[in-house]
N, C-alpha and C positions, 0 to 999 in steps of 0.2 A: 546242126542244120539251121537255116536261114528261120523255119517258126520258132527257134528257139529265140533269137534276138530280135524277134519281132512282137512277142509274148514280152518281153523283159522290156523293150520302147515303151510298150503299153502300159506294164507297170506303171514305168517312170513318168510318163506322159498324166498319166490319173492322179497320182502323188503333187504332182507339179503344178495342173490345176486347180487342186486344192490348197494348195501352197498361194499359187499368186490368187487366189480368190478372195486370200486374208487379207490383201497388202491393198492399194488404192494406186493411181498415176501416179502421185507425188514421189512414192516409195519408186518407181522407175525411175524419175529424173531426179533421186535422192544426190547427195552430196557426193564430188569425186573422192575415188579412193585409190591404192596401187602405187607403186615403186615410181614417181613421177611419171605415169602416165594419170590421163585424165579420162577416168573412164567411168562410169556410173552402171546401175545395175541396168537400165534399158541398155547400154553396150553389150554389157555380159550375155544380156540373156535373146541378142540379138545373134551373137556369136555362137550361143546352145543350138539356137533352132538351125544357124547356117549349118550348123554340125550334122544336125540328126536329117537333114535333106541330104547330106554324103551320104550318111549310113546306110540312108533309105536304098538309094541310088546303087551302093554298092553289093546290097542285098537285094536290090531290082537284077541283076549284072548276073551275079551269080544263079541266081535262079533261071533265068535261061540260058546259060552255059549247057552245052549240051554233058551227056553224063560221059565219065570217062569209057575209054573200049577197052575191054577187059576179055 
């Protein structure tokens, strides 16, 4: 069910601010890293959040999907 992966966002989301609460800006615009790409950890974690606005979206979607007819 959709509360289930919304419980577990939540988790991650609480984890994750505690995480970057350790670190500073610098630590965003730290040094590139990655198979020749040029990407730092503000890229990476730019590309988390664009992720979890899918998630969100697609657990928006399905919850007003109406229920199947049975």
């Amino acid at each position: 069910p959709p509360d289930y992966y919304l419980e577990r966002m939540h988790d991650v989301r609480v984890r994750t601010q505690d995480e970057l609460a350790r670190r500073d800006d610098a630590w965003l615009g730290g040094p590139p890293f990655g198979n020749g790409m040029l990407a730092n950890n503000h890229w990476k974690w730019f590309h988390v959040l664009e992720d979890e606005l899918s998630y969100r979206g697609q657990i928006r979607l399905i919850r007003k999907r109406p229920p199947p007819r049975g």
